[in-house]
C-alpha positions as CSV (number, residue, x, y, z in Angstrom):
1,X,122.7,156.8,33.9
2,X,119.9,155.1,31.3
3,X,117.2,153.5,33.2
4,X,116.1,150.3,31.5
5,X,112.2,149.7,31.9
6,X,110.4,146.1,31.4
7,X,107.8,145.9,28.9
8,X,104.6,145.0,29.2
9,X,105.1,140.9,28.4
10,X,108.0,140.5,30.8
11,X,106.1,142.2,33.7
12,X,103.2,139.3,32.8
13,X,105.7,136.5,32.3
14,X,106.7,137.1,36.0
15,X,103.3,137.3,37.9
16,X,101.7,134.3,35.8
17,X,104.6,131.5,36.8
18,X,102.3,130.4,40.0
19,X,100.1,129.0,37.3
20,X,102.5,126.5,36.6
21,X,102.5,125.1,40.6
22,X,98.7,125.5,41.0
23,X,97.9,123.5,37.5
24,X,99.7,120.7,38.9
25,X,98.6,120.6,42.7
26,X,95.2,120.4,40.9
27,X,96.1,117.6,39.0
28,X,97.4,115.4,41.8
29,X,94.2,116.6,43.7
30,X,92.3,115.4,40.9
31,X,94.0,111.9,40.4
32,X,93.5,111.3,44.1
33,X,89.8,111.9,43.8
34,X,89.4,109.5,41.2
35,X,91.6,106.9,42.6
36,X,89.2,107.6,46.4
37,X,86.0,107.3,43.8
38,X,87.4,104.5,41.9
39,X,87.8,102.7,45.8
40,X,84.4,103.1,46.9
41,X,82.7,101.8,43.6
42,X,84.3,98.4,44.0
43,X,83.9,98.1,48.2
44,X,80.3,98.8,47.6
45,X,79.0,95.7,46.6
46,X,80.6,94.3,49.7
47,X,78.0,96.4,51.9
48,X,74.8,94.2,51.0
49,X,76.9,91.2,51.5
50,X,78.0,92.3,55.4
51,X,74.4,93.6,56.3
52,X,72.7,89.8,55.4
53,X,76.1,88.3,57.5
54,X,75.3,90.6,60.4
55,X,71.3,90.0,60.2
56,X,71.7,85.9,60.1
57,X,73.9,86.1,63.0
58,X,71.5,88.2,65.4
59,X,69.2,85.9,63.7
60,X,70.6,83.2,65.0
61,X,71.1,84.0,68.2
62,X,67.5,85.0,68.8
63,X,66.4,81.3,67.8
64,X,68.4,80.1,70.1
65,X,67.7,82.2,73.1
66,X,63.8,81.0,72.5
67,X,65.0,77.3,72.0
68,X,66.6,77.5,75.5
69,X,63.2,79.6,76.8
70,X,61.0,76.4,75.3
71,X,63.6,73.8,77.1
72,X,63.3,75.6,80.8
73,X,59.2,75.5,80.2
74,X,58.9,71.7,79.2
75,X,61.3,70.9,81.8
76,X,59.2,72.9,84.7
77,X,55.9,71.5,82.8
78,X,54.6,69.1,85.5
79,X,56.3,70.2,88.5
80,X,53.7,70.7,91.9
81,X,56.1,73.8,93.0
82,X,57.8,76.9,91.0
83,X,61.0,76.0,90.8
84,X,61.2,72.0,90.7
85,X,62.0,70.2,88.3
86,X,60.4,66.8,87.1
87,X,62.9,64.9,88.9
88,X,62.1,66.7,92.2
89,X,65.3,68.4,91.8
90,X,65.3,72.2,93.1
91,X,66.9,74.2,90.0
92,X,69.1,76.0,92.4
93,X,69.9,73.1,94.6
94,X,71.3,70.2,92.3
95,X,69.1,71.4,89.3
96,X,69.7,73.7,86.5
97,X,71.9,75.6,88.4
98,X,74.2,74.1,90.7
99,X,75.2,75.8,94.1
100,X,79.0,76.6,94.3
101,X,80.1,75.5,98.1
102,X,82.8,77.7,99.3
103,X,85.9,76.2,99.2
104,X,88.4,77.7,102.2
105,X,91.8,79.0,100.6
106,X,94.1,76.7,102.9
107,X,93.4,73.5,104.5
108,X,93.9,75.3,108.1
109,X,90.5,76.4,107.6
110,X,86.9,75.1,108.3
111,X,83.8,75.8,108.1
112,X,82.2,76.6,111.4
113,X,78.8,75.4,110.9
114,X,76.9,74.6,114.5
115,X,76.0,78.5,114.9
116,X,74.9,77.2,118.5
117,X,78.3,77.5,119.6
118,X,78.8,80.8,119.1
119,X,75.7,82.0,120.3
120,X,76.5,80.2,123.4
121,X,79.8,81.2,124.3
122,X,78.6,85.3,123.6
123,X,75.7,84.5,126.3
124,X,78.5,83.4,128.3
125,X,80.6,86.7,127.7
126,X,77.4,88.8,128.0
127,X,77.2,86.9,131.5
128,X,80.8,87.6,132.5
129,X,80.6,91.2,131.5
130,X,77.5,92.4,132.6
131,X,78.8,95.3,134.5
132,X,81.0,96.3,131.9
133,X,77.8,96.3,128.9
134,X,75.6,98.1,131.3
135,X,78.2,101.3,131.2
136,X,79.2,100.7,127.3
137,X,82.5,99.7,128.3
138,X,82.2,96.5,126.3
139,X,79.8,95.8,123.4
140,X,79.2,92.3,122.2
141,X,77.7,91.6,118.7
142,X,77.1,89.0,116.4
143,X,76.3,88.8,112.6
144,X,77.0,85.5,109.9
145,X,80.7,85.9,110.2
146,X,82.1,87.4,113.5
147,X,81.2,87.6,116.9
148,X,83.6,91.0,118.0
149,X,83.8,92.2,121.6
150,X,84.5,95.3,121.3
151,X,86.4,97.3,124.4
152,X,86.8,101.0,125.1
153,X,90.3,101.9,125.2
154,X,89.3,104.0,128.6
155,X,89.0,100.9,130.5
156,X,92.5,99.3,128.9
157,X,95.0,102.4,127.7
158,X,95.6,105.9,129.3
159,X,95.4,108.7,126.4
160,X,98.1,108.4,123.6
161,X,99.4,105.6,125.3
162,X,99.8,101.5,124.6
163,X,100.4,100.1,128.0
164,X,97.6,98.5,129.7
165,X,95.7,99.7,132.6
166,X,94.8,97.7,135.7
167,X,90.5,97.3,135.0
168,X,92.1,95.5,131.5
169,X,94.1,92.6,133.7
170,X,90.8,91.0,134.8
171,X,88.8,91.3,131.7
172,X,91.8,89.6,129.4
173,X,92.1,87.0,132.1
174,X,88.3,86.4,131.4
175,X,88.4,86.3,127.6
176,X,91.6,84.4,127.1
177,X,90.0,81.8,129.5
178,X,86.9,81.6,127.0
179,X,89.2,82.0,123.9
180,X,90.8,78.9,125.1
181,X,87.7,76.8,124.6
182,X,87.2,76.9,121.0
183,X,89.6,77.0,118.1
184,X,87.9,79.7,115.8
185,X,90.8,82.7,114.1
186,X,90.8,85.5,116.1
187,X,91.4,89.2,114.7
188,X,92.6,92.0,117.0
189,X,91.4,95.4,115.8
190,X,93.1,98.8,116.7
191,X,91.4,102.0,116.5
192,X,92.4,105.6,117.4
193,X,90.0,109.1,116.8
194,X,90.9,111.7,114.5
195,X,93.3,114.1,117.1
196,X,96.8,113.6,115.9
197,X,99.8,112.1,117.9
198,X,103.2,112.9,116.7
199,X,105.6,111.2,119.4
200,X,108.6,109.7,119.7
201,X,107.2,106.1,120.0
202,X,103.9,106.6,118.0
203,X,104.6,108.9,115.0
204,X,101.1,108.7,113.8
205,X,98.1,106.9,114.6
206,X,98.9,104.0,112.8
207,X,101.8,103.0,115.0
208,X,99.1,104.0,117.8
209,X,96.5,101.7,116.9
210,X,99.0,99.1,115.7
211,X,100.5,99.3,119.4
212,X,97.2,98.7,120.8
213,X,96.4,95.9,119.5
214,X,99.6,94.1,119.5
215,X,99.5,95.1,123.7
216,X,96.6,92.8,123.7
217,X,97.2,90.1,121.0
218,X,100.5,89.4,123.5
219,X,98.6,89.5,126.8
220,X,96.1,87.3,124.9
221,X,99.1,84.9,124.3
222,X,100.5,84.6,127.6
223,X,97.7,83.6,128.9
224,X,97.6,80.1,127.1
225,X,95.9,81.7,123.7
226,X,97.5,80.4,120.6
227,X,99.3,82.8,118.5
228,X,99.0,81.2,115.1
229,X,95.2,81.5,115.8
230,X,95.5,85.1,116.2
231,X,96.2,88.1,113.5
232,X,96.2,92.2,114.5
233,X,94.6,94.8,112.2
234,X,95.2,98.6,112.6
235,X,93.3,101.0,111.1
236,X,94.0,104.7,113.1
237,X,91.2,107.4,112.6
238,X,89.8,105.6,109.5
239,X,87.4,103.6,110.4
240,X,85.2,105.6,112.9
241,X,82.0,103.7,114.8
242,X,79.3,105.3,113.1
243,X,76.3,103.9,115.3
244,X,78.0,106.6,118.1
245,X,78.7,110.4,118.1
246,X,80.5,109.5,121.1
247,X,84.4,111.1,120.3
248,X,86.0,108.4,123.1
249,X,84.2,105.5,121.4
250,X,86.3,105.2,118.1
251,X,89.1,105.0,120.6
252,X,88.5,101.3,121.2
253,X,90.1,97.9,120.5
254,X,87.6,95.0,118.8
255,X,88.6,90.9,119.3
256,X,86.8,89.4,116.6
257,X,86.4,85.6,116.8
258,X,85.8,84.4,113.0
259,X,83.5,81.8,112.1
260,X,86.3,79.4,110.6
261,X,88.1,77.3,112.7
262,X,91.9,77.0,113.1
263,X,93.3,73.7,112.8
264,X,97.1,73.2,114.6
265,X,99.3,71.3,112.1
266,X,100.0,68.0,113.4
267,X,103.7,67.7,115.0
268,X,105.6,65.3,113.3
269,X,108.5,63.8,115.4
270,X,112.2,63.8,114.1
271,X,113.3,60.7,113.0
272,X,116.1,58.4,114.7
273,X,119.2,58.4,113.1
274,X,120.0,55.0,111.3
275,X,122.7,52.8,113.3
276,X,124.0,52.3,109.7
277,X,124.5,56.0,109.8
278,X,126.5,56.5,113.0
279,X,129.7,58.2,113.7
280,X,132.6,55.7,113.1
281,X,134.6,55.0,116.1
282,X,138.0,56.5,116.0
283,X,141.1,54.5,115.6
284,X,143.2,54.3,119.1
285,X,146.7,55.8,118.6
286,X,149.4,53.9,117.4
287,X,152.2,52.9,120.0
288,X,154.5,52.6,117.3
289,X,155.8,55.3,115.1
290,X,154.4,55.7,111.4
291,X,156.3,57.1,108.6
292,X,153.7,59.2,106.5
293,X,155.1,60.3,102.8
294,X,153.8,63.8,102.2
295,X,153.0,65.1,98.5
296,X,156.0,67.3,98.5
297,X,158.3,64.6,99.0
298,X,158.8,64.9,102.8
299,X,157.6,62.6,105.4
300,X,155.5,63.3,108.5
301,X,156.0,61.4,111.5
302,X,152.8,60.0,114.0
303,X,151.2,57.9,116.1
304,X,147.8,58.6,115.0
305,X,145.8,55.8,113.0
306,X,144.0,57.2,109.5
307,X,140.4,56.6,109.6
């Protein structure tokens, strides 16, 4: 069989046809080259005319920051004391700036302002507990916003339990009696150490420290304290006392009295029903028989009168 060889121009018409794909991709990158060069020629005179924007504005606002400087010196020009304006205003207090007053977020609350009072009635508790602060079985403090009486959970619950011991009777009896005098929030606080409880009534220390202070928020009530002054806050092994490295002392239970008072809502009385508005007085029966048609065509017999 006659083998048929290629000659020398069809062997170079075969390896040469990837000429025809490159010359064009070089085109197309060409064109897109020119159209990208073309771009930039007519966004460039827009450059010059952004950088002068840009420069007036930070311009601007540097004038105007000195103009306010200049204002705040002629206004203080004058003044006997730093601070006071030529009115005798204080610029913090009525002046420049204006002090925002704190607004409670309901009208059940207000501000607590005679500080006297609470200083007072923790001299009073200090009094009453005097045996207990000597052994750190209760801790009074005081700061801007609470005044929290804080109690070891040895002298009220047994270990991994919610029920109150005997020693806690007499000391609840003493602060619901003091509670009872003022009408600041209160804020029971539960608190456990880090050992885990797994039980069948407290699953975690959450439940456990919720427990606690529920045990007193109710013994707190039934001794004449009102419950919508009150609110319970649990927070388990998170919140450990760092002033002590004692382990029993994060098992504890804080009563924070807060600085707002608690205002009851006044009770407003129900309202007497209208005369107008009585029940109407039922018709005697009838000591003659009456013939009533019925809508199916039949007719019911009584003695009652129709209203």
């Amino acid at each position: 069989m006659r083998h048929r060889y290629a000659t020398q121009a069809e062997r170079n018409a075969s390896t040469e046809r990837w000429l025809v794909s490159y010359a064009d991709y070089m085109t197309l990158m060409f064109a897109l080259f020119v159209v990208l060069y073309a771009m930039a020629i007519a966004n460039e005179n827009e450059y010059p005319e952004l950088q002068t924007r840009l420069q007036q504005a930070i311009s601007l606002f540097e004038t105007d920051k000195v103009s306010n400087q200049e204002i705040v010196a002629i206004e203080l020009e004058g003044s006997s004391e730093a601070g006071i304006l030529s009115g005798g205003q204080s610029i913090l207090d009525g002046g420049v700036f204006k002090r925002v007053e704190e607004t409670p977020a309901t009208s059940d609350y207000k501000s607590n302002a005679d500080d006297e009072g609470f200083i007072q009635l923790a001299e009073q508790l200090a009094t009453e507990f005097k045996d207990f602060l000597k052994t750190d079985d209760i801790v009074i403090s005081y700061d801007e916003q609470w005044l929290t009486i804080e109690l070891d959970s040895r002298l009220f619950f047994a270990s991994g339990s919610a029920y109150l011991l005997k020693p806690a009777a007499q000391v609840i009896d003493v602060l619901a009696e003091k509670l009872r005098q003022v009408d600041n929030y209160i804020r029971v606080r539960g608190y456990t150490d880090e050992d885990s409880i797994d039980s069948e009534l407290y699953p975690s220390n959450w439940e456990l420290s919720a427990a606690r202070a529920t045990r007193v928020l109710r013994e707190l009530q039934v001794r004449g304290v009102a419950p919508a002054r009150m609110a319970l806050e649990a927070y388990a092994e998170f919140a450990p006392d760092e002033s002590s490295t004692s382990h029993r002392k994060n098992r504890r239970v804080v009563i924070a009295l807060a600085k707002t008072l608690w205002q009851p809502k006044a009770e407003v009385s129900p309202e007497e029903p209208d005369k107008a508005e009585a029940e109407p007085k039922k018709q005697p029966d009838s000591e003659t028989m009456l013939a009533v048609p019925l809508e199916g065509g039949g007719v019911r017999f009584t003695t009652r009168q129709e209203e």
